[in-house]
C-alpha positions in Angstrom: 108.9 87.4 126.2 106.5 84.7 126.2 107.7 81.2 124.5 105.1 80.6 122.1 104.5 84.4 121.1 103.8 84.3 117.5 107.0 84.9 115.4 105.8 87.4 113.5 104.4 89.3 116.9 108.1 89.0 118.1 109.3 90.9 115.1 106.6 93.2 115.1 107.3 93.7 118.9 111.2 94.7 117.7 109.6 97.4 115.1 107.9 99.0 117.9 111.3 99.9 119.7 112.5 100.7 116.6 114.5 97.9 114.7 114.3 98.6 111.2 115.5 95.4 110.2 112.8 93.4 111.6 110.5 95.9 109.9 111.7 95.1 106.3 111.8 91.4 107.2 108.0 91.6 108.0 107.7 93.3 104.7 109.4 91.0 102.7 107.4 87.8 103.8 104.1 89.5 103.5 104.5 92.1 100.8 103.1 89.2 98.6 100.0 88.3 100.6 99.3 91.4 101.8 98.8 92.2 97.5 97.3 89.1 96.7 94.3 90.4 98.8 94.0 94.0 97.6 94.3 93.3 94.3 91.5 90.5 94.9 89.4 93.2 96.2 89.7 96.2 94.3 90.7 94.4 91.1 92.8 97.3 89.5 96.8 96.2 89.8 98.2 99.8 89.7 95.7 100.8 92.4 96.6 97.5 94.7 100.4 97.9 94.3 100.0 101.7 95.7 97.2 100.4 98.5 99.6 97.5 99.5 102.3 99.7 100.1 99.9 101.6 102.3 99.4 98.9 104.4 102.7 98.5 105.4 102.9 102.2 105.9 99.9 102.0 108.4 102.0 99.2 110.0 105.1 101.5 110.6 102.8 104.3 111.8 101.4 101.7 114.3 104.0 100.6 115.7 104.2 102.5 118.9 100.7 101.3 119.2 101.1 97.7 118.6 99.9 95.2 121.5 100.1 91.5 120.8 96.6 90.5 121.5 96.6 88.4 118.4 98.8 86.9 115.5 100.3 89.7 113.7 99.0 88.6 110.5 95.5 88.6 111.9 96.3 92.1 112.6 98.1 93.1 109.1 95.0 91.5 107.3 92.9 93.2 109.1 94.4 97.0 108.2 94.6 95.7 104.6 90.8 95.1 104.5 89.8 98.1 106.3 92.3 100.5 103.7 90.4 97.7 101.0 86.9 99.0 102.3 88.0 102.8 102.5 89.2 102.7 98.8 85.7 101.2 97.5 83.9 103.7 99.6 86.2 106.1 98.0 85.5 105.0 94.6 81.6 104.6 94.9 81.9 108.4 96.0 84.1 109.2 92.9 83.8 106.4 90.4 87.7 106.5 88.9 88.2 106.8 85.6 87.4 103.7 82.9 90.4 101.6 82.3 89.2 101.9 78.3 89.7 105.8 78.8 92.4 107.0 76.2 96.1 107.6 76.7 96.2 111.6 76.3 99.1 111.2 73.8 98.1 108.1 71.8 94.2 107.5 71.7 94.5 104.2 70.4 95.9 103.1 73.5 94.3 102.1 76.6 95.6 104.9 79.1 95.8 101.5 81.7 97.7 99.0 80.2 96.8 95.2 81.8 99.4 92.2 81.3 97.8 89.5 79.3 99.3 87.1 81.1 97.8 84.5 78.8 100.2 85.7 76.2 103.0 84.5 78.3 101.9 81.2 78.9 103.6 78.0 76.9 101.3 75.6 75.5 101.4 72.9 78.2 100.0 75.2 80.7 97.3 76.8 78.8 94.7 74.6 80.7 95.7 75.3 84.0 96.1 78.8 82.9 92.2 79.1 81.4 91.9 77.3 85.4 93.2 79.8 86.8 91.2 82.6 85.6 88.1 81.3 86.1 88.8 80.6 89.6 89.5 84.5 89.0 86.2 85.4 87.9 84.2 83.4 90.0 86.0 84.5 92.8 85.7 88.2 91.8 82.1 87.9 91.5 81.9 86.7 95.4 80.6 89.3 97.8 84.1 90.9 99.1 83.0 89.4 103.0 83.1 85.5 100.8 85.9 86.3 98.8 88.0 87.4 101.6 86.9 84.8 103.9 87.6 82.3 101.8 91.4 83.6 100.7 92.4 84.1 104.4 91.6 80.3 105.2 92.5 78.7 101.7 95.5 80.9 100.7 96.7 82.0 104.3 95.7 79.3 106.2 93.8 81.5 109.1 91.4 80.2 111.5 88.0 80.2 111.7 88.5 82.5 114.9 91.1 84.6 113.2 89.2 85.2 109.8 86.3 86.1 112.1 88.9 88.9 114.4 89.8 90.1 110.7 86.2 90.5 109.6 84.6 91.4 112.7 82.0 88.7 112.8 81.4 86.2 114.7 83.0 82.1 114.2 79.3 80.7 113.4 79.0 83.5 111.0 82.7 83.5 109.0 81.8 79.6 108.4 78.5 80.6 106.5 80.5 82.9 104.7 83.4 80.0 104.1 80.3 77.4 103.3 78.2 79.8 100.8 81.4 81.1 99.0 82.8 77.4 98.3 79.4 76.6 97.0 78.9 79.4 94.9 82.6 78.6 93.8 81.6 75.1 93.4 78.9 75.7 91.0 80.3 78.1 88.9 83.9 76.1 88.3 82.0 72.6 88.2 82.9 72.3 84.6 86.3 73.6 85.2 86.9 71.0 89.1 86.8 67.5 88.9 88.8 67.0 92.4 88.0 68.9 95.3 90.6 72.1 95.4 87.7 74.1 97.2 86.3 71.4 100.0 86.5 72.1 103.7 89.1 73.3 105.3 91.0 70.5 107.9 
């Protein structure tokens, strides 16, 4: 086995011969990330937790498969974004029902019940937590490509060349993508940003 083989490869390289162990300990340091971005795409929290667990699934089932050509989180994000791009196709095919829809039993309530997380927040952190959101929104309203670009490098600390293996585009092309996104970003939370949270990656 190669010294500077990727950690995560190593492990991943263990699940394909079988080693549960390193399976869940795969699981447990990515089950987070792997969430973050499906929820950041699809937006629907119920929908993310079952389409992250998915992933993982598609990991096990790949396993046999597996060749270490790149990092292994290169690899997971990429089967998260293609599942991510499968379930939007699926849902422009058969738009799901609306999260106002009724409960059956109670039609006062919503039948999908979102945490307000607001409501949970003390009054010291109410600031940061209106900050929060609107990095939310603005972020939702990215084009998915932008949006995902942008939380591989800022929140997972990718490459250029490994955003662009996850997107399937070219380097020259995920920095446009890195470079309009932080603008639009820029513009839309200029009110909100007074340092510079969203400036170029080192």
């Amino acid at each position: 086995m190669p010294l500077n083989l990727d950690p995560d490869a190593a492990l991943m390289l263990r699940v394909k011969k079988g080693d549960t162990a390193a399976f869940t300990e795969l699981v447990e340091k990515y089950k987070q990330p792997v969430m973050n971005l499906v929820y950041r795409t699809i937006h629907d929290a119920t929908e993310a937790e079952d389409l992250a667990q998915n992933v993982f699934v598609q990991v096990f089932k790949s396993a046999s498969r597996y060749k270490h050509t790149a990092k292994f989180s290169t690899w997971l994000f990429t089967i998260a974004r293609n599942l991510c791009l499968n379930e939007i196709r699926r849902r422009s095919r058969h738009p799901a029902e609306s999260l106002d829809a009724p409960h059956p039993e109670q039609e006062e309530q919503s039948l999908h019940q979102v945490e307000d997380k607001k409501t949970f927040l003390p009054p010291e952190n109410l600031l940061q937590g209106e900050l929060a959101e609107k990095i939310e929104e603005a972020l939702a309203d990215l084009p998915e490509n932008q949006r995902t670009a942008i939380l591989l490098c800022r929140q997972e600390e990718l490459s250029y060349e490994e955003i662009a293996e996850v997107l399937d585009c070219s380097v020259s092309a995920t920095k446009s993508l890195i470079h309009r996104g932080r603008e639009s970003l820029k513009e839309r939370l200029k009110a909100y940003l007074r340092r510079g949270d969203w400036g170029e990656a080192k």
